[in-house]
Structure formats: structure tokens, C-alpha cells
PDB file of N, CA, C and O in Angstrom:
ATOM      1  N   UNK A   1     171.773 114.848  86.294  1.00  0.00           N
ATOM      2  CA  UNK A   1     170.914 114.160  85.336  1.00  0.00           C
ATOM      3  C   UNK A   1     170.363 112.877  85.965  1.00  0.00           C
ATOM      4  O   UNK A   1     170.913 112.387  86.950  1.00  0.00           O
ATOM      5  N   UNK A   2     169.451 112.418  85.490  1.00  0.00           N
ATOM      6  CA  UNK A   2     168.724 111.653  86.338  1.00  0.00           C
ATOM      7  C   UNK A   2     168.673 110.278  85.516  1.00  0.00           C
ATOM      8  O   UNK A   2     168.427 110.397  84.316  1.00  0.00           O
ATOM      9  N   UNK A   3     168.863 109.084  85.984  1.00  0.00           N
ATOM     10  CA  UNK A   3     169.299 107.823  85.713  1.00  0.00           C
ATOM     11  C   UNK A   3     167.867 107.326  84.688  1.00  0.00           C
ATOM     12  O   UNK A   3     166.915 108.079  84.894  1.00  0.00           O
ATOM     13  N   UNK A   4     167.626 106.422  83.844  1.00  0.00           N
ATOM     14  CA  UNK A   4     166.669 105.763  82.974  1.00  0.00           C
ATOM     15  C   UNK A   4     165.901 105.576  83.995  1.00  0.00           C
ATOM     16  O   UNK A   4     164.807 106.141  83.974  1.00  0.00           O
ATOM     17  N   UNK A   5     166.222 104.830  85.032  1.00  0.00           N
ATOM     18  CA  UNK A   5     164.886 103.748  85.408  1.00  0.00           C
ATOM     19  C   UNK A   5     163.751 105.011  86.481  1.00  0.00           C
ATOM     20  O   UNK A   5     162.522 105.041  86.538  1.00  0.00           O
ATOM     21  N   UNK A   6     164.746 105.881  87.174  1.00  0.00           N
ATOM     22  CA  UNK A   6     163.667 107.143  87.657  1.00  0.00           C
ATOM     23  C   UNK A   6     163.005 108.106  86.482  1.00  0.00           C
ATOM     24  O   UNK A   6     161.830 108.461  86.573  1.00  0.00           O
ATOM     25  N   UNK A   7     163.694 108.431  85.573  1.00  0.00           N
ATOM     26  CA  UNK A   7     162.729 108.393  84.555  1.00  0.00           C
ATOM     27  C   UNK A   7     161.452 107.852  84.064  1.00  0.00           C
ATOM     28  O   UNK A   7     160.357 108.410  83.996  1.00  0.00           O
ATOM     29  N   UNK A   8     161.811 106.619  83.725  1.00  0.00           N
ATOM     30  CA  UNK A   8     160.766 105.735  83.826  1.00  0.00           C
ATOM     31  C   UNK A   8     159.572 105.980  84.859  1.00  0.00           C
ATOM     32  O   UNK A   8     158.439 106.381  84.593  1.00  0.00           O
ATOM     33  N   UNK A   9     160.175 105.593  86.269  1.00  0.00           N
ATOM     34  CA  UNK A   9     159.153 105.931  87.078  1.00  0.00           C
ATOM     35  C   UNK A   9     158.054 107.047  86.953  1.00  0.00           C
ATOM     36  O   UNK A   9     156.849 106.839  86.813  1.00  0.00           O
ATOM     37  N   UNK A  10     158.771 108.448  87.037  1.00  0.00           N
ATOM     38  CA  UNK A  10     158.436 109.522  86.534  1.00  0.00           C
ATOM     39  C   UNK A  10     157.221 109.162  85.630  1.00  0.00           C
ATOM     40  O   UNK A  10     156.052 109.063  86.003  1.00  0.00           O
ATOM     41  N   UNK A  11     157.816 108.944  84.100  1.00  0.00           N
ATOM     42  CA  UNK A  11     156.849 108.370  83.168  1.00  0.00           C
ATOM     43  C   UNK A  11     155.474 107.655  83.687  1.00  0.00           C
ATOM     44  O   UNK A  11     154.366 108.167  83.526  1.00  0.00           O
ATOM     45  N   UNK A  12     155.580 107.062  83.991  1.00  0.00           N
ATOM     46  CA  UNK A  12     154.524 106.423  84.709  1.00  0.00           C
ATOM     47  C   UNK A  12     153.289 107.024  85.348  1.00  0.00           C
ATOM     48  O   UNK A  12     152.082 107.005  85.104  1.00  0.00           O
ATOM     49  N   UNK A  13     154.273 107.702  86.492  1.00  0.00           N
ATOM     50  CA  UNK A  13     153.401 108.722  87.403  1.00  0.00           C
ATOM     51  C   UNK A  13     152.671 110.029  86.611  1.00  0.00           C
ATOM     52  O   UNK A  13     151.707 110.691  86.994  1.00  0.00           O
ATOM     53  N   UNK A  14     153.294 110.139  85.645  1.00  0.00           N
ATOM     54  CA  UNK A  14     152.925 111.406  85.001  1.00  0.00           C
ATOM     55  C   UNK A  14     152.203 111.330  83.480  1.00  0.00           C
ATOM     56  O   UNK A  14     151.987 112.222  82.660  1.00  0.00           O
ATOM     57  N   UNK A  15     151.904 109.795  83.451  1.00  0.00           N
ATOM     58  CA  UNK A  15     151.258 109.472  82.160  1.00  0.00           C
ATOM     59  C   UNK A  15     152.152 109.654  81.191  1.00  0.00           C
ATOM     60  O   UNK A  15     151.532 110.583  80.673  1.00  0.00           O
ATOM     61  N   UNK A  16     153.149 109.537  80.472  1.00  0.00           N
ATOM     62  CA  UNK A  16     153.948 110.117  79.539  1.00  0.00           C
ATOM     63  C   UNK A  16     153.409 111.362  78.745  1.00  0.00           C
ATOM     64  O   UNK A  16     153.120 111.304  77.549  1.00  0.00           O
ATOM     65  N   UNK A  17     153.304 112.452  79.490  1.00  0.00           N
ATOM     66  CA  UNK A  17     152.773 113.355  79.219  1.00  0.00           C
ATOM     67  C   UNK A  17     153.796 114.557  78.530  1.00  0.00           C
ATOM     68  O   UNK A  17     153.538 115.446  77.719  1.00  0.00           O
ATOM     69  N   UNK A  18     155.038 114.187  79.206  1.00  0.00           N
ATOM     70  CA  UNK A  18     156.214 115.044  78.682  1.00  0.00           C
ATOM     71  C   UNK A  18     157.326 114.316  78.220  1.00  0.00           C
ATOM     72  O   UNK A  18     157.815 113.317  78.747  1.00  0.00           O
ATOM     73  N   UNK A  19     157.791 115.053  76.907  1.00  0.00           N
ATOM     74  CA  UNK A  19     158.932 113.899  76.059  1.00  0.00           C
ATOM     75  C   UNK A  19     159.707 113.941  76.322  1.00  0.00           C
ATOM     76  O   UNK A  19     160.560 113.526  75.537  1.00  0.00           O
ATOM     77  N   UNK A  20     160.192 114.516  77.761  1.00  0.00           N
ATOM     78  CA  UNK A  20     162.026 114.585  78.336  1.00  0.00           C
ATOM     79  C   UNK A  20     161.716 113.534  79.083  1.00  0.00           C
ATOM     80  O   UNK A  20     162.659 113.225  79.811  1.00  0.00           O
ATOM     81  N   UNK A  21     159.896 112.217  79.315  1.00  0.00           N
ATOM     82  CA  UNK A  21     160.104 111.348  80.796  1.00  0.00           C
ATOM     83  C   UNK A  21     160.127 110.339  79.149  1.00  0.00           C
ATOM     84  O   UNK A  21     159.959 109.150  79.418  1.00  0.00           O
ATOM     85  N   UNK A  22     160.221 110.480  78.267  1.00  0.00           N
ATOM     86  CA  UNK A  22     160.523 109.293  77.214  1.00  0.00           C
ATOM     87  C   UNK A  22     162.007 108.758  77.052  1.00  0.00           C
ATOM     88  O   UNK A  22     163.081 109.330  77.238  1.00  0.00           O
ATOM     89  N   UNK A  23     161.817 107.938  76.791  1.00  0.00           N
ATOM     90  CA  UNK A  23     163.579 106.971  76.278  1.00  0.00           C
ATOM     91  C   UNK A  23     163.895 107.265  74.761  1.00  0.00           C
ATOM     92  O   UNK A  23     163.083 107.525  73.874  1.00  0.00           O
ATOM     93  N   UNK A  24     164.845 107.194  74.699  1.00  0.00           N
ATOM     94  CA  UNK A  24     165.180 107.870  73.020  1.00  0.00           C
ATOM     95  C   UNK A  24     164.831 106.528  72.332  1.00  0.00           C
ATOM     96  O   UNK A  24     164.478 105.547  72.988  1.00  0.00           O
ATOM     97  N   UNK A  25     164.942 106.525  71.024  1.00  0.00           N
ATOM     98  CA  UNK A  25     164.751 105.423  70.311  1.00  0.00           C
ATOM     99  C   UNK A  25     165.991 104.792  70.080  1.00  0.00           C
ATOM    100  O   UNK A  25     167.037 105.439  70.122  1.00  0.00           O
ATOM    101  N   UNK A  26     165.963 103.526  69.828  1.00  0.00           N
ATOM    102  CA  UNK A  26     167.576 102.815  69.351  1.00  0.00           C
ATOM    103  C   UNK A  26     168.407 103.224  70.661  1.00  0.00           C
ATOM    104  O   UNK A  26     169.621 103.400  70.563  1.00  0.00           O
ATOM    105  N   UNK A  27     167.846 103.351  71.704  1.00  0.00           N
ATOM    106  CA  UNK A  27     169.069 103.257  73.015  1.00  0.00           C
ATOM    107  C   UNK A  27     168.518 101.938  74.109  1.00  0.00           C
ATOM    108  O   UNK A  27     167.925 102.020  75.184  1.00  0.00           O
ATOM    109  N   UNK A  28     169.053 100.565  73.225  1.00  0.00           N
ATOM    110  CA  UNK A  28     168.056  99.688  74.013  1.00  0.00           C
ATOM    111  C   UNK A  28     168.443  99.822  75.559  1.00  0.00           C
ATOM    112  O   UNK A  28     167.506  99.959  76.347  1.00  0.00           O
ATOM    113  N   UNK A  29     169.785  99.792  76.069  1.00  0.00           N
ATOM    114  CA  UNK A  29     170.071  99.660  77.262  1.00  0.00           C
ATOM    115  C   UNK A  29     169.596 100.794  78.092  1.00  0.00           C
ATOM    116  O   UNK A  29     169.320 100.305  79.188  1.00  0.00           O
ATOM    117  N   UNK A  30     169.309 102.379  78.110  1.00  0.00           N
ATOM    118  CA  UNK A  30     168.563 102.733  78.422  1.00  0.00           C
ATOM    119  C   UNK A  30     166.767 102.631  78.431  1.00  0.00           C
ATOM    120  O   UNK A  30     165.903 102.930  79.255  1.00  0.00           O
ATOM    121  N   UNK A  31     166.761 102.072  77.114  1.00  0.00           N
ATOM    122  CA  UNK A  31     165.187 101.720  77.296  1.00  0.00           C
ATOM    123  C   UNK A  31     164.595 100.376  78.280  1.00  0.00           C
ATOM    124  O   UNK A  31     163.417 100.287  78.628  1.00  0.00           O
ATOM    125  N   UNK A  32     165.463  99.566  78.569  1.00  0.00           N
ATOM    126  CA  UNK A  32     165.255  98.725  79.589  1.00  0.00           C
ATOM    127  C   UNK A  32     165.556  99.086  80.754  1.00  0.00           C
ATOM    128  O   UNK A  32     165.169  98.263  81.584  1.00  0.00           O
ATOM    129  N   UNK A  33     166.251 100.248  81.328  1.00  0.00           N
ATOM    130  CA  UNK A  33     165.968 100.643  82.507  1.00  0.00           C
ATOM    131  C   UNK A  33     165.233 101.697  82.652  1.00  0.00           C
ATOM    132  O   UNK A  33     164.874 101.767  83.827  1.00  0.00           O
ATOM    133  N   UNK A  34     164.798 102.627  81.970  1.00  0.00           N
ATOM    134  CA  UNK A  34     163.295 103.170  81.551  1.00  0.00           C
ATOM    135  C   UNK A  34     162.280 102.030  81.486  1.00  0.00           C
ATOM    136  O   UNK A  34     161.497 102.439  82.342  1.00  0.00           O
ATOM    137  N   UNK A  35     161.811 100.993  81.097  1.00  0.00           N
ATOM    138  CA  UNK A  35     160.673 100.094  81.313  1.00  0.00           C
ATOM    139  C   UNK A  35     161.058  99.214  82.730  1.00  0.00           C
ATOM    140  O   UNK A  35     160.306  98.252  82.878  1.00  0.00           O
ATOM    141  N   UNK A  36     161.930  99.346  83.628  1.00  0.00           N
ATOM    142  CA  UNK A  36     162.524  98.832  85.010  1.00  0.00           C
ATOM    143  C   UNK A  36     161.259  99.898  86.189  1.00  0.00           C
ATOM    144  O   UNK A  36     160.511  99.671  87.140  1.00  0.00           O
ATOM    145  N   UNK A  37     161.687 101.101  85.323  1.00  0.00           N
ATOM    146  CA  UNK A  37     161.299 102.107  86.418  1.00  0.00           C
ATOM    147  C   UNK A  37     160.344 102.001  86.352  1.00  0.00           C
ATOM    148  O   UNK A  37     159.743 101.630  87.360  1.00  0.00           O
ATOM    149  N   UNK A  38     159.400 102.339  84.764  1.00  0.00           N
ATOM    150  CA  UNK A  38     157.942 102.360  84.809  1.00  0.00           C
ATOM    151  C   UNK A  38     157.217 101.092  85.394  1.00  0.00           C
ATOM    152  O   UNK A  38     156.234 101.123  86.134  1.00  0.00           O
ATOM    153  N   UNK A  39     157.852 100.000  84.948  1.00  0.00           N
ATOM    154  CA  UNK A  39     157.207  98.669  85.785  1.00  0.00           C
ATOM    155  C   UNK A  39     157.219  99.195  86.903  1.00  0.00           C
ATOM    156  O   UNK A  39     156.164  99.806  87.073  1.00  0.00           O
ATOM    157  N   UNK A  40     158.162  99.293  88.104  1.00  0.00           N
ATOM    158  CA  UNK A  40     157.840  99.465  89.050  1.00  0.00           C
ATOM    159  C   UNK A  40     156.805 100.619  89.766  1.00  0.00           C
ATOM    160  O   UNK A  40     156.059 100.462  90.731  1.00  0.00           O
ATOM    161  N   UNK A  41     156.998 101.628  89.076  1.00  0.00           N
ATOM    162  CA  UNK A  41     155.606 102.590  89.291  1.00  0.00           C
ATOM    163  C   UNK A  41     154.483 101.898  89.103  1.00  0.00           C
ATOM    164  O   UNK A  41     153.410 102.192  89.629  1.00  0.00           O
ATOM    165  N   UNK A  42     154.680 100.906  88.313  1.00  0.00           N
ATOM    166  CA  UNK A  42     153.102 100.616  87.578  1.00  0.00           C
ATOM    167  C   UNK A  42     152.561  99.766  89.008  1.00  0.00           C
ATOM    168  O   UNK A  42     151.617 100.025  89.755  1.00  0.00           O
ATOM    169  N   UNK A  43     153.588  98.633  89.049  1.00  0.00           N
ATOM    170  CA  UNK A  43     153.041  97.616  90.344  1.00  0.00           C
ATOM    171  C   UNK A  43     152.989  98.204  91.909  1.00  0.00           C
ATOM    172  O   UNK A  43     152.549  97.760  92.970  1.00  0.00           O
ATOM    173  N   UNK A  44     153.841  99.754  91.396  1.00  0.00           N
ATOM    174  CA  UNK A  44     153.403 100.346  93.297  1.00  0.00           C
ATOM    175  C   UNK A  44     151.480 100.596  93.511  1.00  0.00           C
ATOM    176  O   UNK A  44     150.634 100.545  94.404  1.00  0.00           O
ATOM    177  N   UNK A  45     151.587 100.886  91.988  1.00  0.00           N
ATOM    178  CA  UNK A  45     150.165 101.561  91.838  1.00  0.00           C
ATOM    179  C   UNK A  45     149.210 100.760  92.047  1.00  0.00           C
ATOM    180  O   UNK A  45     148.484 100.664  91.057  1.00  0.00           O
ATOM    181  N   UNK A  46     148.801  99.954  93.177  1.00  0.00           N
ATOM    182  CA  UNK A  46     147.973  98.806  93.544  1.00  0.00           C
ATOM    183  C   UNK A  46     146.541  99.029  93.263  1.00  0.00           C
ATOM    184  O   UNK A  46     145.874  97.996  93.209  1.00  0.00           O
ATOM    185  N   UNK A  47     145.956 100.074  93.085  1.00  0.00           N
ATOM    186  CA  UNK A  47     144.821 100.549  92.624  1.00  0.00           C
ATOM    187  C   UNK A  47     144.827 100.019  90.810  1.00  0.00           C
ATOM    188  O   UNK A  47     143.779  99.480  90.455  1.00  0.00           O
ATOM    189  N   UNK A  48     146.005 100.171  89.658  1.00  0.00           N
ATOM    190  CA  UNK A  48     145.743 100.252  88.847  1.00  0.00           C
ATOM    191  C   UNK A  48     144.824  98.459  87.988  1.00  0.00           C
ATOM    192  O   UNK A  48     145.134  97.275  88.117  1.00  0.00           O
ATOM    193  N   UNK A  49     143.877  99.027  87.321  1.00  0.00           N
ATOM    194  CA  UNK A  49     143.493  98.039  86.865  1.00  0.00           C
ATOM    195  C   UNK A  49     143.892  97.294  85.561  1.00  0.00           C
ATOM    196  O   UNK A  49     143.743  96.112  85.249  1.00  0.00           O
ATOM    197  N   UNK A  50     144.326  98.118  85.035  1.00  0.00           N
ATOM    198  CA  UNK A  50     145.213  97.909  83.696  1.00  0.00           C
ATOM    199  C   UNK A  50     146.717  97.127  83.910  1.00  0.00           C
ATOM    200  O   UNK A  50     147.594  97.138  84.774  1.00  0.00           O
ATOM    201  N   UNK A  51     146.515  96.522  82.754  1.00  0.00           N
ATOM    202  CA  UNK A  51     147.872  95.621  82.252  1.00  0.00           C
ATOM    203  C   UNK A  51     149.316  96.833  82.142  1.00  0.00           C
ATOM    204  O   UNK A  51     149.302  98.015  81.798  1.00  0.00           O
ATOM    205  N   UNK A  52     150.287  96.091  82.518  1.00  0.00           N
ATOM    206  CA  UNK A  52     151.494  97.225  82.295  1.00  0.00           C
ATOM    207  C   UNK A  52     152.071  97.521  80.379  1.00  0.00           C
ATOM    208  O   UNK A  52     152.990  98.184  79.897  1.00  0.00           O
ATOM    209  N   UNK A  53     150.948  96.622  79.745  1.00  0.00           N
ATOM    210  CA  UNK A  53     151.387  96.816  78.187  1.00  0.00           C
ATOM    211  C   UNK A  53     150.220  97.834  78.185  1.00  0.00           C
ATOM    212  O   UNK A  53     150.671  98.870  77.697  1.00  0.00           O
ATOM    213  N   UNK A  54     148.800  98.008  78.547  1.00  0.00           N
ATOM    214  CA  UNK A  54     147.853  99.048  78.646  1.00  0.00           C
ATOM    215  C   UNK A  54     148.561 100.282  78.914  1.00  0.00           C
ATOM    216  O   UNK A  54     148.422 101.139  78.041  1.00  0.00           O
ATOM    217  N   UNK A  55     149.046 100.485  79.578  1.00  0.00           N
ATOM    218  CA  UNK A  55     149.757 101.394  80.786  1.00  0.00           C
ATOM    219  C   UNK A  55     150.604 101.884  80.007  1.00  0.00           C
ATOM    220  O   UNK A  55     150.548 103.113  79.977  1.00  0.00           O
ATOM    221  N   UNK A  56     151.789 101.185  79.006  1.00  0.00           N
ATOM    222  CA  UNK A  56     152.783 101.654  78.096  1.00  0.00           C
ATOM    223  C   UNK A  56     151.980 102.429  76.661  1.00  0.00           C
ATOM    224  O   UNK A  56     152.378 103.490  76.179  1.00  0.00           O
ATOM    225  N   UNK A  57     150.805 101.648  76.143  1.00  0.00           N
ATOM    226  CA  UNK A  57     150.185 102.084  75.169  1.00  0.00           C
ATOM    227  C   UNK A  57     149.119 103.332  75.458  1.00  0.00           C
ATOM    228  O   UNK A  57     148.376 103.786  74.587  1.00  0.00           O
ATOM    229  N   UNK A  58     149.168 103.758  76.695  1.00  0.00           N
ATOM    230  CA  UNK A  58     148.529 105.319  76.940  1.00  0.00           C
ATOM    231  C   UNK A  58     149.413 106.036  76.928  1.00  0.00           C
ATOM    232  O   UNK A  58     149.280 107.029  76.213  1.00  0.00           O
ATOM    233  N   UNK A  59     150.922 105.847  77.829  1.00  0.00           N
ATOM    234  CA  UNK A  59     152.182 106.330  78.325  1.00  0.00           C
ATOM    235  C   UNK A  59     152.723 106.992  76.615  1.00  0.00           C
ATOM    236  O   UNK A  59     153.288 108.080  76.501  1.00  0.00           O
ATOM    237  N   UNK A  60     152.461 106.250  75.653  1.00  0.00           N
ATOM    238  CA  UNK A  60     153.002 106.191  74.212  1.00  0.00           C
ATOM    239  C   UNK A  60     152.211 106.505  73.013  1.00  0.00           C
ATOM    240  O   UNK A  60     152.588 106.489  71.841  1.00  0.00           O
ATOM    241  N   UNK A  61     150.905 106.831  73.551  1.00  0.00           N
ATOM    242  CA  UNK A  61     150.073 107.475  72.406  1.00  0.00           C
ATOM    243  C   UNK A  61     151.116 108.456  71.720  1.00  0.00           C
ATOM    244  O   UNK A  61     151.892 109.329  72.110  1.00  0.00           O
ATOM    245  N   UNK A  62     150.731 107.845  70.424  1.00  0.00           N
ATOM    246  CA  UNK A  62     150.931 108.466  69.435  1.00  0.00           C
ATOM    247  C   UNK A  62     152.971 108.204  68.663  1.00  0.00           C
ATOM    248  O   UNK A  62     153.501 108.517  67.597  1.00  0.00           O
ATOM    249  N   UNK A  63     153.336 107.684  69.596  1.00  0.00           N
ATOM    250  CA  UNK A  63     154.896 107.217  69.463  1.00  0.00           C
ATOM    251  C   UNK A  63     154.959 105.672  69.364  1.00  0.00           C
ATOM    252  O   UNK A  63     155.412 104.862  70.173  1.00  0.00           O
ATOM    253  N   UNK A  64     154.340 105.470  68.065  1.00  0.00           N
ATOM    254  CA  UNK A  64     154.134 103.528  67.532  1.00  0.00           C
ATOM    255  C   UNK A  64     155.485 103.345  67.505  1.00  0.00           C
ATOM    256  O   UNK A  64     155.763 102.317  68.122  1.00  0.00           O
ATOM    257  N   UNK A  65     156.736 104.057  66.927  1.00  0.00           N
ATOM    258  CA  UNK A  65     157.953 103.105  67.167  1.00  0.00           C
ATOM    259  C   UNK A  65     158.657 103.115  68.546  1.00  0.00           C
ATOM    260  O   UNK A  65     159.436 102.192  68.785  1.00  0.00           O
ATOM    261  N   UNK A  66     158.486 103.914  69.318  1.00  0.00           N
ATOM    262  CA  UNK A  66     159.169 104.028  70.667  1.00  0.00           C
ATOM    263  C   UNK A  66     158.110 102.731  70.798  1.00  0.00           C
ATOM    264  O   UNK A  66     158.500 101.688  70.273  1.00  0.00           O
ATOM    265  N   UNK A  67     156.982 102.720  71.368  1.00  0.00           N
ATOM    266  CA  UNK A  67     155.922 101.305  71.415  1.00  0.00           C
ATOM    267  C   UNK A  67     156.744 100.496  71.131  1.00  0.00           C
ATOM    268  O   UNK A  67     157.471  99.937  71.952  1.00  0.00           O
ATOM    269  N   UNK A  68     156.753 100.248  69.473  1.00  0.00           N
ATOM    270  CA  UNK A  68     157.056  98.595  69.471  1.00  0.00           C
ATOM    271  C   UNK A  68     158.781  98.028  69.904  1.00  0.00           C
ATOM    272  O   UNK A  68     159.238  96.914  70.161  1.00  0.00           O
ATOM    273  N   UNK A  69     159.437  99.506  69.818  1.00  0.00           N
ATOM    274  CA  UNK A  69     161.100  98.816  70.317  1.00  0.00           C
ATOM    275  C   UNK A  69     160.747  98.731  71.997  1.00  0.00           C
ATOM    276  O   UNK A  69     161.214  97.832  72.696  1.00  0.00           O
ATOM    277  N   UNK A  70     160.088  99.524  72.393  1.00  0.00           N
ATOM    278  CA  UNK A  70     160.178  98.829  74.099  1.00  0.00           C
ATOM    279  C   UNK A  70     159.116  97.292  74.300  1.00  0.00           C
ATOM    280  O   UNK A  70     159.464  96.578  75.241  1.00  0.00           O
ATOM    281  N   UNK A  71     158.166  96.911  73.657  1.00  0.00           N
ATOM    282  CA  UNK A  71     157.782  95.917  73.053  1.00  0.00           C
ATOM    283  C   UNK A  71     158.658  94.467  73.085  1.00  0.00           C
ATOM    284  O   UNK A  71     158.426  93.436  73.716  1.00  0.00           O
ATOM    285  N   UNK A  72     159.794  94.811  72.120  1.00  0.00           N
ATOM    286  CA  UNK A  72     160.730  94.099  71.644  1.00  0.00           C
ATOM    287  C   UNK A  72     161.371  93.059  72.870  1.00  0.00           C
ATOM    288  O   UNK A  72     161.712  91.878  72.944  1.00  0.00           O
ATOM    289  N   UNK A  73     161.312  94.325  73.831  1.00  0.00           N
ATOM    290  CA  UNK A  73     162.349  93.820  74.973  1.00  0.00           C
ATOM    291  C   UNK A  73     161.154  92.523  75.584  1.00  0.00           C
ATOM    292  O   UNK A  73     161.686  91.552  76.121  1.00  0.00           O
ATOM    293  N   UNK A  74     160.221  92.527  75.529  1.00  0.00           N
ATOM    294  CA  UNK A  74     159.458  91.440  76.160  1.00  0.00           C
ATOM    295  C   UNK A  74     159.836  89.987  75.950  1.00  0.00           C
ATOM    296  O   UNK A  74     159.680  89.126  76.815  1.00  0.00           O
ATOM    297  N   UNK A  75     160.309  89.786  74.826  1.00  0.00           N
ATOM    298  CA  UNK A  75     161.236  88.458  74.542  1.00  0.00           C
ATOM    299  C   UNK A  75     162.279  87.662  75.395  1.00  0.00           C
ATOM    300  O   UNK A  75     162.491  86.459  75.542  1.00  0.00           O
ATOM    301  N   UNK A  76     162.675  88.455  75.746  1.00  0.00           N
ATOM    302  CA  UNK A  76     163.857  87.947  76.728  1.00  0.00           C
ATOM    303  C   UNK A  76     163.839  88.018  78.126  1.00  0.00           C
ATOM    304  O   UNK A  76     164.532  87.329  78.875  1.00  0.00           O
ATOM    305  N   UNK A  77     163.066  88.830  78.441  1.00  0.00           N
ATOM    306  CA  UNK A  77     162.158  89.505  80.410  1.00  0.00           C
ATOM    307  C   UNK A  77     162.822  88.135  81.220  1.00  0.00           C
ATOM    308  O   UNK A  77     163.769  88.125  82.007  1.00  0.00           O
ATOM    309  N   UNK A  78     162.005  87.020  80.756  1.00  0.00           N
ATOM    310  CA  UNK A  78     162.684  85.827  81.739  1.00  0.00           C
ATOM    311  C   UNK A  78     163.784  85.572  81.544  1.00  0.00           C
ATOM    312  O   UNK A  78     164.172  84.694  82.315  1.00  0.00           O
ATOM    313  N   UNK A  79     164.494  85.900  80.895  1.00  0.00           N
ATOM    314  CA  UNK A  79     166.115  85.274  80.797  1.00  0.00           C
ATOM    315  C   UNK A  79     167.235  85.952  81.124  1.00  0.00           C
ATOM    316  O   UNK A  79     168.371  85.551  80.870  1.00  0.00           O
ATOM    317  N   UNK A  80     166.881  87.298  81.858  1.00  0.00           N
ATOM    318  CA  UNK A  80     167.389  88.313  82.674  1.00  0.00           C
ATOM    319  C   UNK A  80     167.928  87.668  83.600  1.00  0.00           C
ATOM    320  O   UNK A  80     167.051  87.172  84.306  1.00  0.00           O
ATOM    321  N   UNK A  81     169.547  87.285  84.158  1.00  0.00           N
ATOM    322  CA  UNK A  81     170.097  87.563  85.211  1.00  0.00           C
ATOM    323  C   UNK A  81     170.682  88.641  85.779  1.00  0.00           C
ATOM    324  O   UNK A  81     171.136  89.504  85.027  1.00  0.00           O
ATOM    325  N   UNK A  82     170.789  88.808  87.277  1.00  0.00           N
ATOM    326  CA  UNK A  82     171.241  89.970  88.231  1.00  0.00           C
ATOM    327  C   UNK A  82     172.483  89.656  88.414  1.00  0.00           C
ATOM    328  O   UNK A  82     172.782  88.593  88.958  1.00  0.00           O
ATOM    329  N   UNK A  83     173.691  90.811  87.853  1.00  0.00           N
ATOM    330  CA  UNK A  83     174.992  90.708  87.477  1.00  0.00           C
ATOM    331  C   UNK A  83     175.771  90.981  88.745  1.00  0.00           C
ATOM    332  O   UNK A  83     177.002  90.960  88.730  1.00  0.00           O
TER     333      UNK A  83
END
């Protein structure tokens, strides 16, 4: 089985096109390493012109609460230390 944040990546690369590269809802600690991975797909993608909240709101058409709980996590982004 394959860890959140390559998921994520996945997601990214593949537009959230399939709901096995989504994060479940109400699993915040997986959903922050699912939005780890996709960030980083997003910033490999040096071509992309879009914002990484653009990028989540195509990735999430049509899934407004998966949206706004990965959303949520934007509050705290800077106050992340490496354990």
C-alpha cells in the first residue's frame, strides 16, 4: 500500500481524476501528507502557471468538503516543525 504523501503526488500528476489518488475525509493526518505530496508535484511542475490552491480546486472538482478540510490545514503551514 502506498504511503499519503505518494498518493498525493500521484494526485497531482493525474489531475485527481481517480478517487483511490483522494484522501478520505476526517483523516487529517493523512490528509496533510496527501497535500505534502501534491505540493511537491505541484512545485516540480515548473511549467505550471497556477496557484497550488488552483491546482487543489481542479484536483477536487466537485468534492467541496474534501476542498474545504484540506483548506483548513492552511492555518497552521508555518508553524510546522520537523520532528
Amino acid at each position: 500500500m502506498r504511503d499519503s504523501f505518494h498518493v498525493g503526488w500521484d494526485a497531482y500528476k493525474e489531475g485527481g481524476r481517480y478517487p483511490e489518488s483522494l484522501p478520505h475525509l476526517n483523516e487529517m493526518e493523512a490528509q496533510r501528507a496527501w497535500l505534502g505530496g501534491f505540493g511537491a508535484a505541484w512545485m516540480e511542475a515548473s511549467e505550471e502557471d497556477a496557484s497550488i490552491d488552483e491546482a487543489l480546486v481542479r484536483a477536487l472538482d466537485g468534492r467541496a468538503e474534501l476542498l474545504r478540510q484540506l483548506r483548513s490545514h492552511r492555518e497552521g503551514w508555518g508553524n510546522r516543525t520537523v520532528q
